[in-house]
N, C-alpha and C positions, 0 to 999 in steps of 0.2 A: 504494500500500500504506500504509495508516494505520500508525502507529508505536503502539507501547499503552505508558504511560507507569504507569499506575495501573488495577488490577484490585481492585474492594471483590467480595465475596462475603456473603450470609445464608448463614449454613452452617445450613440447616433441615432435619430431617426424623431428627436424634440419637436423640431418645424413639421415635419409631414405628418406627427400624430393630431398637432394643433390645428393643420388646416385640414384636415380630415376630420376631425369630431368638434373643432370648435371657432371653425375657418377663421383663425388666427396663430400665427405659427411662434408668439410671446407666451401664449397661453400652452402650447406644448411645450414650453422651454418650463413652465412655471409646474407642470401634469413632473416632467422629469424629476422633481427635486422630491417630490414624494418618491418616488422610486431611490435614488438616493439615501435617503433615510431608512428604507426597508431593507437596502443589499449593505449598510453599514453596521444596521443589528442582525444579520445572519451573518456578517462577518466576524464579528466577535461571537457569535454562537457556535462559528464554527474554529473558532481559539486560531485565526489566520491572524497574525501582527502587522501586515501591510497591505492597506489598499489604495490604489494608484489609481483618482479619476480625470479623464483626460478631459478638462474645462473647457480652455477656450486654448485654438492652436495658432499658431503664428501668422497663418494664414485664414483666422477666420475676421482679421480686418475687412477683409474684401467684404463682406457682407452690408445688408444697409446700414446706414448710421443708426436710426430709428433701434433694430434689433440691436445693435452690440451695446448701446444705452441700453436696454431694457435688461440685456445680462450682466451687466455689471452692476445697475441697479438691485438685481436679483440677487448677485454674489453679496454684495452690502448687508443688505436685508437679513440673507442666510447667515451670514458672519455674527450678529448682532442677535440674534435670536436664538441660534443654537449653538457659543464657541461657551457659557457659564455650562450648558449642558455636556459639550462636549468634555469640561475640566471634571465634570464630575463623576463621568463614566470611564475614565480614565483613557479618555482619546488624547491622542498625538497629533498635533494639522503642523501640517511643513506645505510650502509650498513649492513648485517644482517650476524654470521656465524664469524668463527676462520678465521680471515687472516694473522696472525704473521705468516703461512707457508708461503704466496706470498713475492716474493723479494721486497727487500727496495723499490726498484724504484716508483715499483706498489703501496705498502702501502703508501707513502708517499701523491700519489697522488690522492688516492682513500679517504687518512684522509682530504687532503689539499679541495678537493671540495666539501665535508660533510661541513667541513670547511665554505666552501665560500656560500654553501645553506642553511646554518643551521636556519636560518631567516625567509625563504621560508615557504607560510602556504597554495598557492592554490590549491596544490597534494603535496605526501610525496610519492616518487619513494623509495621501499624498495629491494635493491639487496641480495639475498641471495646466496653470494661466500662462498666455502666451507665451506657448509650450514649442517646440520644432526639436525635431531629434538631429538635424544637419544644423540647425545654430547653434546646439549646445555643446555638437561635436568639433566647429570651427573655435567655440570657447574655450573648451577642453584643449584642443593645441595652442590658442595664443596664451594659453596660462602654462604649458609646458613652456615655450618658446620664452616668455618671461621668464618664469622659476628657472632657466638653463638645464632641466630635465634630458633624461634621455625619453626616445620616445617608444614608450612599449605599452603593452597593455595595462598593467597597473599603476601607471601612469595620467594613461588615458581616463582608467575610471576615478580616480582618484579625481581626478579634474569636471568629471560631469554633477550634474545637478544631483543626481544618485550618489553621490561618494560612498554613502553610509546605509545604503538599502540595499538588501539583494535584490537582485534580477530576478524579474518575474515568471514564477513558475506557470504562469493561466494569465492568457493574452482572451480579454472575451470583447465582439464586437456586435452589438447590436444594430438593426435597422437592415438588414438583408444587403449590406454591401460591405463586399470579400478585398476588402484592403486596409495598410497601415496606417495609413495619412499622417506620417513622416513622426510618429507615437515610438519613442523609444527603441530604435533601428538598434543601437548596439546592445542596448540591455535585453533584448528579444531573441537572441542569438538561441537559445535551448529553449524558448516559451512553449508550452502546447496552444496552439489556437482555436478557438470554438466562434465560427461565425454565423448569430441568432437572428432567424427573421425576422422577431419581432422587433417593435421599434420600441426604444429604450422606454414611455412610459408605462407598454404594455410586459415591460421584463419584471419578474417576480420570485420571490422565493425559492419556491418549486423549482423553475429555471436557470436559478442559479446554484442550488442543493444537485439539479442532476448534470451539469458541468463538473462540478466538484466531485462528484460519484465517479464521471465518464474517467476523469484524470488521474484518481486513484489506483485505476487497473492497467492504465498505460505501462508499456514498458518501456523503459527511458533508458538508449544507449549511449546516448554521447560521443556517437562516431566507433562506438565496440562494437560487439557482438551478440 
């Protein structure tokens, strides 16, 4: 039985649940964060210490203005309501990804409850806000090339946004589309991947209990035998 240590997630498919049941694609962003909160308490039901949700990625600027307002609005909100709960269920929030774009306000208070959960050890909620796995691997070298490092692997990781996470055992993508979208390319190198029709606010327990089942019985070689 494999042990799962670390669970990253693309939560895809927010906009198309919203204009499908509520012909607004804010309101499926808003349907998402209850889901969220649901695969946060089966993650610690399932005694897993890392979970890795992919936010907002480096390339979700393009979007309209209107929406990425409404999601950071959202992230606010979320921050402010559930980081006293978070402290006291004994969560961990790090953030993952370049945030010196987001305004003071936001940074302040996104540093200030890493801050206040830094202590927390019985989940590590890992948010990835403008997230790209080829920015943080060009970071990752200009911070070798400063430190005058040599360049190798433990190096490398050493220098990502992950320094101190393992690499995710269960890569899961919701919304019925079979790709990475640039979600942690080098920490993915052994992931199992499970890619779920459903769109992230119809993903649930069940569906996330029988992922965790399927990866259990996998045989995991690592290039053996």
């Amino acid at each position: 039985m494999n042990p799962v240590k670390h669970v990253a997630i693309i939560m895809d498919g927010n906009g198309r649940w919203g204009i499908k049941y509520k012909k607004s694609r804010n309101l499926g962003h808003r349907a998402g964060l209850k889901t969220v909160e649901k695969i946060i308490k089966s993650t610690i039901k399932n005694k897993i210490k890392h979970l890795t949700l992919y936010a907002f990625s480096t390339e979700n600027w393009k979007r309209p203005k209107s929406e990425i307002n409404f999601l950071f609005t959202l992230l606010d909100t979320f921050i402010d309501q559930k980081i006293d709960e978070f402290n006291k269920q004994n969560i961990k929030l790090k953030i993952i990804g370049n945030i010196n774009i987001l305004n003071n306000k936001l940074k302040k208070k996104l540093k200030r409850s890493e801050n206040i959960t830094k202590k927390n050890n019985r989940l590590q909620v890992n948010l990835a806000l403008n997230y790209g796995s080829k920015s943080e691997l060009i970071n990752a070298f200009k911070q070798i090339k400063k430190n005058k490092q040599n360049i190798n692997s433990k190096n490398i990781e050493k220098n990502l946004y992950t320094s101190s996470i393992p690499d995710p055992d269960i890569l899961i993508r919701t919304g019925n589309t079979n790709r990475l979208s640039n979600f942690l390319l080098w920490q993915m190198a052994y992931s199992e991947i499970f890619f779920e029709k459903k769109l992230w606010p119809d993903f649930n327990e069940n569906d996330y209990n029988k992922i965790l089942k399927k990866f259990k019985k996998i045989k995991r070689n690592y290039g053996n035998i």
